[in-house]
Structure formats: C-alpha cells, structure tokens
N, C-alpha and C positions, 0 to 999 in steps of 0.2 A: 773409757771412751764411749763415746754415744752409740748406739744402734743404727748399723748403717742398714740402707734401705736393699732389698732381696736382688734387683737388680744391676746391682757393683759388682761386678768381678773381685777375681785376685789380684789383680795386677793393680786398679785404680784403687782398692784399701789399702795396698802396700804404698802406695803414693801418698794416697790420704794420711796413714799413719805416720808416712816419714816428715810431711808438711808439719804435722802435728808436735813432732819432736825437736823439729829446728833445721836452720840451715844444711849444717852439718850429714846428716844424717841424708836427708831431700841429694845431697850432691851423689853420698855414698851408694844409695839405692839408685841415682842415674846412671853412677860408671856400672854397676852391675848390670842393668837393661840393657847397656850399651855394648858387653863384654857377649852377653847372648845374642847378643843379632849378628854379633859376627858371623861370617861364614869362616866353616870348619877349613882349617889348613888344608892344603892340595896332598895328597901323596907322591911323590917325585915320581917320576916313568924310568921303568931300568931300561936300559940300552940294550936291545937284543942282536945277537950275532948276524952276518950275512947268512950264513947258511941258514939260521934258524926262519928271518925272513923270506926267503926263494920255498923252503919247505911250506911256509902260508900261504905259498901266491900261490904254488903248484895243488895244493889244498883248497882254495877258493876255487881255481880254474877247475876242478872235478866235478865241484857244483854247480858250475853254468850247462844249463840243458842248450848246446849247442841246436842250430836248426838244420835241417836237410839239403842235402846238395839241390835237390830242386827246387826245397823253397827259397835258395840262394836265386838262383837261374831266374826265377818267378820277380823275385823282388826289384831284383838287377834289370829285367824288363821292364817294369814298371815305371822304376826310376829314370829311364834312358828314355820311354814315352814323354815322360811330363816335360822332360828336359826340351826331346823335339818340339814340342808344340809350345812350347813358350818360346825356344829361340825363332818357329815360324812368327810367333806373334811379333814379339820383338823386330824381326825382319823386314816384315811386313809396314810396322809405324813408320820402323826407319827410313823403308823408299818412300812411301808418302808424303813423308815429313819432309825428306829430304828433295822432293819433287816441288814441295807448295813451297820453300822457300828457293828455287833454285825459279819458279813462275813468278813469286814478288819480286824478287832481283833483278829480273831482266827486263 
C-alpha cells in the first residue's frame, strides 16, 4: 500500500484500507464503527424498600441548615409588605379606572 500522508488518522486509514480491499470489507469495518458509537447499555435500577426510602429522606432532612425563628418572623414581614403595597396599588388603578369609565358612560 502507498504511504499515507502524517496527517490521517486511524480511523480514516482503516477506511482507506478497507476501500482498498473491496466492498465487502468497507461494509464490515462500517458495522464495527457503528457497533462503537453505540451507547453502553443502561444498568437496571433495583427497587428499594419503603423503609429504606423514609431512612434517605430523614438523612437528606438532617442536611438542610434550617433558618432561625426570626429570620422566619423577618421574612414573613417582608413578604406581607410587598404584598400590601401592591394590592394598595392595584386598588388604587382600580378605583380610577373604574371612576373614568363610570365618567365616559354617563
């Protein structure tokens, strides 16, 4: 066979040589390229017990750094502000709104 040039890989001289050789051969070295790109079979999941699961969850829940009753109290304020002042807004558009169409109407 002739001297392939330094920048051909393995994979295209294994093509090249199989061209080389005939049909036959060119199909054979396809199914194998084809048999390697497969992805690897899955491993089945075993099925674990209820108890076993409640014992992860109660294992997970150990690792949550819970937060402080205050900065419960704190957050809870915060949330109940934004709340009020969006429904004053809200309230607000609506009598207006509801003023200039009740002024077109009449």
């Amino acid at each position: 066979m002739a001297k392939v040039k330094n920048n051909v890989d393995n994979g295209e001289l294994v093509s090249l040589e199989a061209q080389a050789k005939g049909g036959k051969a060119l199909k054979n070295e396809m199914e194998d390229s084809q048999t390697q790109k497969q992805a690897p079979k899955k491993v089945k999941k075993t099925k674990k017990g209820l108890g076993k699961r409640f014992k992860e969850i109660f294992s997970e829940l150990k690792k949550v750094s819970w937060p402080t009753f205050a900065k419960v109290v704190k957050q809870t304020g915060v949330v109940l502000v934004v709340v009020m002042f969006f429904l004053v807004i809200i309230g607000v558009t609506d009598v207006v709104l509801s003023s200039l169409l009740n002024w077109l109407v009449a």
